[in-house]
N, C-alpha and C positions, 0 to 999 in steps of 0.2 A: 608359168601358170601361177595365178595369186591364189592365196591361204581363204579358205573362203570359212573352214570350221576347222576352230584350237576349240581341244580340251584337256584342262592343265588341272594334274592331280584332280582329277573327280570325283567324290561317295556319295553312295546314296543312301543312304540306312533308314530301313519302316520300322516301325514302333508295332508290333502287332500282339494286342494283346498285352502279356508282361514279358515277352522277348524284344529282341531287336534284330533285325535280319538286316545285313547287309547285303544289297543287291551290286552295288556297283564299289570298289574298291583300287582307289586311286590311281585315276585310270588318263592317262595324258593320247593323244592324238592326234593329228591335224590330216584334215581335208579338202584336196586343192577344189577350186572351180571346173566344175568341166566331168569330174572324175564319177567313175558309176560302183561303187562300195555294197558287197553283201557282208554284214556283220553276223556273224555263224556261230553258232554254241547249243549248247540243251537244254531245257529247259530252265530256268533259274538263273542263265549264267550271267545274265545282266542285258542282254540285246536289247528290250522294248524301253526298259529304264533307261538304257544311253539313245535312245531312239526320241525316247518323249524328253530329257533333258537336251537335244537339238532343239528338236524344234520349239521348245522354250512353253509345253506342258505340263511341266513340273519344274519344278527346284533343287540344284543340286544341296545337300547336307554339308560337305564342303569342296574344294577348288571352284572352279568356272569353267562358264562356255565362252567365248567368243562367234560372232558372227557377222562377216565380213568386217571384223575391226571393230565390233560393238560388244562390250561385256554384256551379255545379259540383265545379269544381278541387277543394274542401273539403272535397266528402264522400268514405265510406272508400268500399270496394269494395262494400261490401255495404250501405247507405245509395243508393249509387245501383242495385244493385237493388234495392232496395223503393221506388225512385223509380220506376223501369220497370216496373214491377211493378203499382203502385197508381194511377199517375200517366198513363202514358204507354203507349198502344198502336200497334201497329208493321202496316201490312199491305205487304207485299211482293210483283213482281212472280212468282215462282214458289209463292206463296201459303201456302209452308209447312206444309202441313197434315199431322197423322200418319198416316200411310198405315191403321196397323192400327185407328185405333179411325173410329169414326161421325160423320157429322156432328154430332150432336147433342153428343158425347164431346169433340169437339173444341173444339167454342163453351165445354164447360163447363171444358175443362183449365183456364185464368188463375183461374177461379173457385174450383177446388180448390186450389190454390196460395195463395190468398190466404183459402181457409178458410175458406168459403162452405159452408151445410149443403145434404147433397146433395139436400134437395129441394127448396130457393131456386133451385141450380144447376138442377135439371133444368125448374123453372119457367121460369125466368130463360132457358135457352135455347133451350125449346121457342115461346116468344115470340116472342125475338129473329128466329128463323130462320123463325115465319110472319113477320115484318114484310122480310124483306126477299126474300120471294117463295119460299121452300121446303120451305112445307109439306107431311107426306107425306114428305118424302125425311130425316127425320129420322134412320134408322134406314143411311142408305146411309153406304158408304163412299170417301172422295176416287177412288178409282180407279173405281165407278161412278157417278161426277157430271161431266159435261163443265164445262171449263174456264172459262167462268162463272160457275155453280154452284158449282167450290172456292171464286172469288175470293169470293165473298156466303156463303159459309161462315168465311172467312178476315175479310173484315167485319164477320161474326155476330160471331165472336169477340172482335175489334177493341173493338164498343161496347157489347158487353154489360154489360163493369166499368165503362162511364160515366167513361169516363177523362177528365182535363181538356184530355186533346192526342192526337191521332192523325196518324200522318207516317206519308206512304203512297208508298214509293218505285216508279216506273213500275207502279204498279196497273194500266190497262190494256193496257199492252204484250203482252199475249196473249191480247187478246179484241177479237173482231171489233166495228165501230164500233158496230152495232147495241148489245149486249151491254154496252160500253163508255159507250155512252149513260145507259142504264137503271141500270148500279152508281154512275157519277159522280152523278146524280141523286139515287139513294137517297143518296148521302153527302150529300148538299147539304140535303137532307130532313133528314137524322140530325143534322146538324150545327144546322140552322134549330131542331129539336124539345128536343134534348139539350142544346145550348149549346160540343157539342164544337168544340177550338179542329183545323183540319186544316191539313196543311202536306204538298203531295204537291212530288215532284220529277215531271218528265214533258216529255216531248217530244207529247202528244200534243194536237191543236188543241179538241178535245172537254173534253179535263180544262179548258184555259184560257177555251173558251167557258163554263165555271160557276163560275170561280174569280171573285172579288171584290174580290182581287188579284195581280196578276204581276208577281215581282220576276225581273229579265232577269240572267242570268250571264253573262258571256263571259271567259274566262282568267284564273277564279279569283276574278272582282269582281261586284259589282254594276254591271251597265252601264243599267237601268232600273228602276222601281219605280213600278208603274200600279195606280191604285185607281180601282175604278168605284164 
């Protein structure tokens, strides 16, 4: 299995006000290709901070990232979008979606973007969105799909570019266990089928019942790293 994400000695320290908070405290880990990672702690303890320095939405204060053999730090601003871009998909727990356009529309935004012809794009997400159970609602829009439904629209779009990494900060934190159940699976599916590498942050016992590993946070460090 190749190294797909090093992070060597890492901090991240905010200025807030006239303190300084350290969120992330030199904090080294590597993760392979392939592999599905819940990053697990309490609030504070550094999860979304080592979540958005992956995917290279912030800056670490000091160490580095690596990804797939690229220091971050190096590239310009706009190199690391076409990293995010091409590279790296994001699902989040408010799910992001455009309010005005359709599900279908939305699966296909990353694909426009990256200049995809529009009838690959409308194949490509007419697929995606029966594979992960909403078929038929192609045509709806986030405000008539219950909450659920946006997050597996907000997946559609996630893996539709077959990105090499997916970091999915508290994905189910707004969806009942049930519901919660069935999206964490399909990922676990998507990931087994695709070869995507996932990395969720989460407090939830569900995400960590299908993760494959759990690396523990507690005030900014790694306080465990459990591989089944």
């Amino acid at each position: 299995m190749s190294v797909l994400i090093k992070c060597e000695s890492l901090s991240k320290i905010y200025d807030q006000e006239e303190t300084k908070v350290t969120a992330l405290n030199n904090v080294s880990l590597t993760i392979n290709e392939g592999e599905f990672v819940s990053l697990v702690g309490p609030s504070g303890s550094g999860k979304s901070t080592l979540l958005n320095l992956i995917g290279a939405l912030d800056t670490p204060t000091s160490g580095k990232v690596t990804v797939d053999g690229v220091n971050l730090a190096v590239l310009s601003k706009s190199q690391l979008s076409d990293l995010r871009l091409n590279n790296i998909s994001f699902v989040f727990q408010a799910y992001n979606l455009i309010p005005v356009l359709s599900a279908r529309e939305n699966v296909e935004f990353v694909m426009e973007l990256q200049g995809v012809s529009p009838k690959e794009r409308k194949e490509r997400s007419i697929a995606i969105l029966e594979e992960v159970g909403l078929k038929g609602l192609e045509s709806r829009r986030p405000s008539q799909l219950s909450g659920g439904q946006q997050q597996r629209v907000a997946v559609a779009r996630a893996v539709v570019t077959k990105p090499r990494l997916l970091l999915a900060d508290e994905p189910t934190a707004n969806l009942d266990s049930n519901t919660a159940r069935n999206l964490v699976s399909l990922m676990r599916e998507m990931n087994e089928k695709l070869g995507i590498t996932f990395i969720f942050s989460t407090h939830d016992p569900i995400v960590m019942e299908f993760a494959r590993r759990i690396i523990k946070l507690r005030d900014g460090a790694i306080s465990e790293d459990i591989k089944s």
